[in-house]
C-alpha angles and dihedrals in degrees: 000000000000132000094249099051094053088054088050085043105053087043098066098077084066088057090085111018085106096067130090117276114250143200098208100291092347119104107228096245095069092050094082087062095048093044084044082054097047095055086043115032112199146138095249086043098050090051088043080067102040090053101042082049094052094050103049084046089060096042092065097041083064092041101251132150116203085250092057107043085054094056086047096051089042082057094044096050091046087053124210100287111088117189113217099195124040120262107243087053094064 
């Protein structure tokens, strides 16, 4: 093998260390419920799972990170409208 492939070689692993960590088709993120639901199996557990699972499904189908839907709902709750002075100044 030549010098040059085994630089190209032992770079690859760096080619994908920006995306999200997955557990097969699973985010991350869901996996904490459905390991909470394996060491206590239960019904509300198991829809604890099922519902984390479906929202950070749907997260990223919208292309949301956590970070960023937080910012947005912070935005959405705030509303449009910014006041620049205080209200009991005006």
């Amino acid at each position: 093998m030549k010098e040059s492939d085994r630089g190209r070689r032992s770079m690859a692993h760096w080619r994908d260390s920006a995306r999200n960590v997955r557990l097969w088709l699973v985010d991350f993120r869901a996996c904490f419920p459905l390991l909470f639901m394996l060491f206590h199996i239960r019904l509300w557990t198991f829809l604890i799972a099922v519902i984390a699972t479906v929202f950070f499904t749907a997260l990223e189908r919208y292309g949301f990170s956590l970070a960023v839907f937080g910012r947005w709902l912070r935005s959405y709750i705030a509303g449009p409208r910014k006041i620049a002075q205080p209200w009991w100044r005006c």
